[in-house]
C-alpha positions, 0 to 999 in steps of 0.5 A: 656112919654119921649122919647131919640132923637138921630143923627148920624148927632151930635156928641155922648154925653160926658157923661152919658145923651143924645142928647135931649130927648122929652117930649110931645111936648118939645124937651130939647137938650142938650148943643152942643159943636163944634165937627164935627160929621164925624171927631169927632174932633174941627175943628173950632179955631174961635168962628165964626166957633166953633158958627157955628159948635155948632149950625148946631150939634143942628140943626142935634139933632132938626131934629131928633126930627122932629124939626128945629131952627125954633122950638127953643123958648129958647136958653143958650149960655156958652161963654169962652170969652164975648168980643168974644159976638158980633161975636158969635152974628153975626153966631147966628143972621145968623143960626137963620134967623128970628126966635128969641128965647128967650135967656140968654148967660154966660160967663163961666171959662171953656167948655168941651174939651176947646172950646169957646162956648156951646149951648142948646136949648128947641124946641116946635113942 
């Protein structure tokens, strides 16, 4: 069974697909982008801060699924820009504390809306 996760506490898909969707007990979140839920607008100029923004939105759809980072076993990181790598590894290292998930980063010719960077996650509960 295959359930549709949803917060009020991200920002609302772009498109048609949702935030996450769970499947027994994978959560597959969907690519974050830096927009601030309450505003709905990209408030972060820095890929410090747009990092920060795309995974505390990540955070908010986890929590929904009753997860956390925590529960993050895999992540994809699309980047605009890869000599922008070591301060988005610098927020990232931060937000994730000790869990390490595995990884893989991309550099990409361009996001949605423009922003320098998207992440998505797989979570096991």
């Amino acid at each position: 069974m295959v359930e549709t996760i949803h917060s009020e506490n991200a920002p609302k898909a772009l498109g048609p697909y949702s935030q996450a969707v769970k499947a027994g007990n994978t959560i597959y979140c969907s690519g974050q982008i830096p927009i601030n839920p309450a505003t709905g607008a990209i408030e972060a100029t820095t890929i410090e801060g747009q990092t920060r923004q795309s995974i505390a939105n990540l955070s908010a759809v986890l929590a929904a699924g009753g997860a956390s980072l925590a529960n993050v076993v895999k992540t994809t990181v699309f980047i605009k820009d890869m000599n922008d790598f070591a301060a988005l590894n610098g927020v990232y290292a931060e937000m994730f504390g000790d869990t390490k998930p595995a990884r893989s980063c991309v550099e990409v010719a361009r996001l949605p809306k423009d922003v320098k960077v998207e992440i998505e996650c797989i979570a096991v509960l």
